[in-house]
C-alpha positions in Angstrom: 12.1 -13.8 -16.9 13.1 -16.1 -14.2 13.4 -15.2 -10.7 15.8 -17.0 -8.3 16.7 -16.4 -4.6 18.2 -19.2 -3.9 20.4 -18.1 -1.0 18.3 -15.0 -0.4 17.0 -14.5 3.5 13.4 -13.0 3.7 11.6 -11.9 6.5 7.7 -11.5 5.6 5.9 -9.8 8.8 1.7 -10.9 9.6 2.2 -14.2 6.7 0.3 -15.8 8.9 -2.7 -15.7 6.8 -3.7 -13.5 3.7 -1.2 -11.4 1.7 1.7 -11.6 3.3 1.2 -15.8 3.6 0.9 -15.6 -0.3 4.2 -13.8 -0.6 5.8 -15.9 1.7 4.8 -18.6 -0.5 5.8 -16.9 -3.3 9.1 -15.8 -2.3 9.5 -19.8 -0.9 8.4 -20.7 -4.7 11.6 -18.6 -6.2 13.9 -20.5 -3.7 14.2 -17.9 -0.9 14.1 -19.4 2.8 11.5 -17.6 4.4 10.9 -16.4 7.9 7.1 -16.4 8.5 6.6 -13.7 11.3 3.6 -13.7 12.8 1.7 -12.3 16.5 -0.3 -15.3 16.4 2.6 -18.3 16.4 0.4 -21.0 15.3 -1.0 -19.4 12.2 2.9 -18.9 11.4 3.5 -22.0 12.0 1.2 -23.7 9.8 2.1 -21.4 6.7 5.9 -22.4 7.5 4.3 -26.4 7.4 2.5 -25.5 4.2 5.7 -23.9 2.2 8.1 -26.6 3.5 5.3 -29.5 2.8 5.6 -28.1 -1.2 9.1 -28.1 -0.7 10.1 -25.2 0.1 11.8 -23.3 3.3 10.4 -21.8 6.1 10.1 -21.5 9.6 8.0 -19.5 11.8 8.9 -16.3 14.1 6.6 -15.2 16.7 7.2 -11.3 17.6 5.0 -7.7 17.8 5.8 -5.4 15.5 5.0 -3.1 17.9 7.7 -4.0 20.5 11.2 -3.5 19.7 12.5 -6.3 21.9 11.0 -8.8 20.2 11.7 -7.6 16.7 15.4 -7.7 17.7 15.0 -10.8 19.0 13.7 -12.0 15.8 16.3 -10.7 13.7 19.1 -11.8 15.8 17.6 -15.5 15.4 17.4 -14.9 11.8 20.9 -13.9 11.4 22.5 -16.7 13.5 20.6 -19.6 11.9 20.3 -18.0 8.4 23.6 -16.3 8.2 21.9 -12.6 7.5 18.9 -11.1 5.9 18.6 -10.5 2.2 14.9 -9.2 2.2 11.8 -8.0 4.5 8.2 -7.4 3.4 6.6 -5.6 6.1 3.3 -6.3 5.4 1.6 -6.7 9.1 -1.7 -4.5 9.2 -5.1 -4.2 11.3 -7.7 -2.1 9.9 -10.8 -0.3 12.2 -13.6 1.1 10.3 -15.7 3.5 12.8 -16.3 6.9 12.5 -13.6 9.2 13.2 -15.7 10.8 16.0 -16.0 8.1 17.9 -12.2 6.5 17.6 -10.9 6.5 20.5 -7.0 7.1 21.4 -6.0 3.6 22.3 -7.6 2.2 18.8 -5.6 5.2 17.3 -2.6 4.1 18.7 -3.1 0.4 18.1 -3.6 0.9 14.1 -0.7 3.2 13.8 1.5 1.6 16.1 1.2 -2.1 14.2 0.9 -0.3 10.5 3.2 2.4 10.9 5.2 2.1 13.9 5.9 -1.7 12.8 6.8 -1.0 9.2 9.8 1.7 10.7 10.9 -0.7 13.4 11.3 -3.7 11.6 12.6 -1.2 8.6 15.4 0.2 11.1 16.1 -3.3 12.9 16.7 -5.1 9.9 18.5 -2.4 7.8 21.1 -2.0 10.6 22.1 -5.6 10.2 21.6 -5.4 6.1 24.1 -2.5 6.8 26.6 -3.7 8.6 26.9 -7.2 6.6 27.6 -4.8 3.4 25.8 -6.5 0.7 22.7 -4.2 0.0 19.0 -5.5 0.5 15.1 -5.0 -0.4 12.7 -3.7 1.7 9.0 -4.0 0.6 6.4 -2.2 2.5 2.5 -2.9 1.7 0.5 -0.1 1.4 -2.9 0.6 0.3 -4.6 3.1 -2.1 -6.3 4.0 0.6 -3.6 6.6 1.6 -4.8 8.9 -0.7 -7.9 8.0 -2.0 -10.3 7.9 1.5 -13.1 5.4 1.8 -14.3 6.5 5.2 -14.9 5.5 7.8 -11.4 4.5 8.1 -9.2 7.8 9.4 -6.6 5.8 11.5 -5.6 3.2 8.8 -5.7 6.0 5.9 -3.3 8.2 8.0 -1.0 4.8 8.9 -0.5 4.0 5.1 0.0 7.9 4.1 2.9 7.5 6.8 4.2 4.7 5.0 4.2 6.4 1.7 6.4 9.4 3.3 8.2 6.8 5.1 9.1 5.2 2.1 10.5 7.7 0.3 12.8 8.7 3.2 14.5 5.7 3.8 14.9 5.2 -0.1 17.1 8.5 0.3 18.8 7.6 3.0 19.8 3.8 2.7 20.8 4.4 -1.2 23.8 4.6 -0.4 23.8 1.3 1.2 22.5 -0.4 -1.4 19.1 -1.2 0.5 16.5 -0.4 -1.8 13.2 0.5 -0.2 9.4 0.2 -1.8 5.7 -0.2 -1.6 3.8 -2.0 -3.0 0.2 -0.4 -2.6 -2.7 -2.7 -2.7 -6.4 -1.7 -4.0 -9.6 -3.6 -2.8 -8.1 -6.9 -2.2 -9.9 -10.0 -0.7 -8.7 -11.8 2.7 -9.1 -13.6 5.2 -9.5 -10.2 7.3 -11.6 -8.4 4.5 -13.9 -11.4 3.0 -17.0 -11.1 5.1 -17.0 -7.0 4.1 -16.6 -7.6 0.3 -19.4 -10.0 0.6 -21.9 -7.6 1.0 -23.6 -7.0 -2.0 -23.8 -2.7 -1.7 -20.1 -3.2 -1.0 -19.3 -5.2 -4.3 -21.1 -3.1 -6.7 -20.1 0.6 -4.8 -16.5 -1.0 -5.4 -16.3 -2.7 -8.7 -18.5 0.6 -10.5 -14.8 2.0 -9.4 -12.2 -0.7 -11.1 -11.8 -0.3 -14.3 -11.1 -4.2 -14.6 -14.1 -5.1 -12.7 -13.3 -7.4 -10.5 -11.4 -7.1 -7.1 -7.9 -8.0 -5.9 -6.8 -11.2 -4.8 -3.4 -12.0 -2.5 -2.1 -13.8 -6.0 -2.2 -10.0 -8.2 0.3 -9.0 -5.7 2.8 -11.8 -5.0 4.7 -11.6 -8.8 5.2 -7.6 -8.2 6.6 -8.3 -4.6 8.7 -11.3 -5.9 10.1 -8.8 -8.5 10.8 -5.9 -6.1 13.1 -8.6 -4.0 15.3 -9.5 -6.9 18.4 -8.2 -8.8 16.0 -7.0 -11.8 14.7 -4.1 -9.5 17.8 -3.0 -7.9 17.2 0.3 -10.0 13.9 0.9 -8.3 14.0 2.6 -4.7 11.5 4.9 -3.4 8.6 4.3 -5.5 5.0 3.3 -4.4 3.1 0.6 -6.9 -0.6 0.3 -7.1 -1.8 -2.9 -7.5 -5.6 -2.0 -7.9 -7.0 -2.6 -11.0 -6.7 0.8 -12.1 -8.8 2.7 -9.3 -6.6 4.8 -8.2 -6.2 7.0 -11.2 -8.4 5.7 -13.6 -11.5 4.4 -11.6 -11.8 7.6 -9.8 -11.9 10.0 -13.0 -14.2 6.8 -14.4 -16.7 7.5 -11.3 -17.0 10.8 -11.5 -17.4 11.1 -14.9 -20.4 8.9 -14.5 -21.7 10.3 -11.8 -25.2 12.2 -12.4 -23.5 15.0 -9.6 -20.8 16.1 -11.8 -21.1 17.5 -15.5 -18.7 18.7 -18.3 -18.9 21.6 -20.4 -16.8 22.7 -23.0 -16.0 26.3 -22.1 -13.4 28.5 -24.3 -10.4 29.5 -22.3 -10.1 32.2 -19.3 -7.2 32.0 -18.3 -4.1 29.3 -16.9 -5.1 28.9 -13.1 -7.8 26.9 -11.1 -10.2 28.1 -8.8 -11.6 26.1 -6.0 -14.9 27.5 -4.0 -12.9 27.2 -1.1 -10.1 29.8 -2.8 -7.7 27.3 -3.1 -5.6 28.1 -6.0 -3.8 25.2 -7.7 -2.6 26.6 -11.1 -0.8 23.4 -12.7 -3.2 21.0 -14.0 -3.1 22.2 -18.1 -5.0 21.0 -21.2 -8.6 21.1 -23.1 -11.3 23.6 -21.6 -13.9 21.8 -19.4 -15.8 23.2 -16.5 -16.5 20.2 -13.6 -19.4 21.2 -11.7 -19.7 20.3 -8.2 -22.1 19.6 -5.1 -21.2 22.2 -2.5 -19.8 19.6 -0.1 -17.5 17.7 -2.3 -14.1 17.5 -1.2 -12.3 19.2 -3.1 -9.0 17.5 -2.4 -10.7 14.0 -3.4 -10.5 16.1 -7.2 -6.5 16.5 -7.8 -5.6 13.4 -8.6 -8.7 13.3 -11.5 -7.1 16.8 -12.6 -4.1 15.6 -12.8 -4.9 12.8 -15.3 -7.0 14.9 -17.6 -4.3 17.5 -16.9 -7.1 20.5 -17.9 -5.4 23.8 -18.8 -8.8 25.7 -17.4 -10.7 24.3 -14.3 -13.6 26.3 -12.2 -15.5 24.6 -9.7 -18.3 25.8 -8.8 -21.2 24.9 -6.3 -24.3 24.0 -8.8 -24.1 24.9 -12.6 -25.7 28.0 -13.8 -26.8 28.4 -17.6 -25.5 32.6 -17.0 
């Protein structure tokens, strides 16, 4: 399958550096011009002088995702040198690790005002004009498996990315019928320029990689051929979903781990009965298959479980706080 944008506008926010250079580059590679936004203008401008020195187009587009001004100023730039705007990949992030405790409200409102606030205002600016020039468009937001599988301590960016999960999904409904498709791509553990020093540390690696089924982590390149794909005519039946590029942790790696895990056990049980039963009397009665009794540490969340139920899809679950031979 051969992609080709030629005469396809993208906008790819924070390409300065990391991912969202590498789809830039990518998108540049399938013939797209590309609009390299960026906070810091001369890390946008040297990605812009990489692309075009390979031959391919770019320019560079200072502006904060966080301010609407600028965003519109962008955009309207866009649209009178470019003629309009075909795609966006909101991909501008921060992350803060610190203990929820001690967060305080200004580095609250900085990660969800560039992660989440960004991804709707450059989603809303740049859909307005994809709506009013009447020939449809792709929107691309980058998420991370981290909105629903937690690796504390990390509460501010885990609850941006949820956001742009739901977001997704609502401006899929809503700009159907426009013909804007909207999706996310949602990364695992993924090396960067921002994240290299952290994945270096050797406790890091091997807590990580005991997690990925294809043991190894992420690099920008696993994600640029899935967010090439989601900008051209072969997805333009595909709105609303969220993709997981993360070698299989999400679903997989989790069950993987705790299977593994000393603190957890199976037992083959015979039936009693169709529902669940959570120590904390939560009652989730739709996960059915096999008999088998997980045994659980009292302070496991039990929330971190559903989406292992859900793959093993058990017809008879109890967990309880320590395993008794009774």
């Amino acid at each position: 399958m051969q992609i080709n944008l030629t005469g396809k506008v993208a906008i790819v926010t924070g390409a300065g550096r990391g991912i969202g250079k590498a789809i830039a580059k990518a998108l540049a590679t399938a013939n797209a011009s590309v609009v390299i936004n960026d906070v810091d203008l001369n890390a946008a401008t040297q990605a812009s002088q990489e692309i075009e020195s390979s031959g391919g187009k770019a320019r560079p587009a200072k502006a904060d995702v966080r301010i609407r001004r600028e965003i519109n100023q962008m955009v309207q730039i866009v649209i009178r040198e470019l003629g309009g705007i075909n795609i966006l990949v909101n991909n501008a992030g921060v992350i803060l690790r610190k203990p929820a405790e001690e967060l305080s409200e200004e580095e609250w409102d900085k990660i969800i005002d560039i992660n989440l606030k960004g991804t709707f205002l450059c989603a809303q600016t740049v859909a307005k004009a994809m709506i009013q020039e009447g020939n449809g468009g792709k929107i691309i937001n980058v998420a991370s498996i981290m909105e629903s599988v937690a690796l504390p301590p990390r509460a501010a960016y885990c609850a941006s990315k949820g956001g742009i999960i739901a977001l997704t999904k609502d401006l899929a409904g809503e700009w159907a019928k426009y013909r804007i498709t909207v999706n996310t791509v949602s990364l695992g553990w993924t090396v960067t320029e921002m994240t290299q020093s952290y994945f270096s540390q050797e406790e890091v690696r091997k807590f990580l990689l005991d997690r990925i089924p294809l043991n190894r982590l992420g690099k920008p390149e696993d994600v640029v051929n899935l967010a090439v794909f989601l900008a051209s005519e072969y997805s333009d039946y595909i709105t609303g979903q969220a993709i997981y590029v993360d070698g299989g942790c999400h679903h997989i790696g989790n069950a993987r781990s705790i299977r593994a895990s000393q603190e957890f056990q199976a037992f083959l049980l015979k039936p009693f009965g169709s529902h669940v039963f959570f120590q904390n009397k939560a009652n989730l009665s739709s996960f059915l298959r096999p008999q088998v009794m997980i045994c659980i540490p009292a302070k496991a969340h039990i929330l971190s479980l559903i989406s292992i139920f859900r793959m093993l899809t058990l017809p008879t679950i109890y967990c309880v706080p320590q395993w008794s031979s009774a």
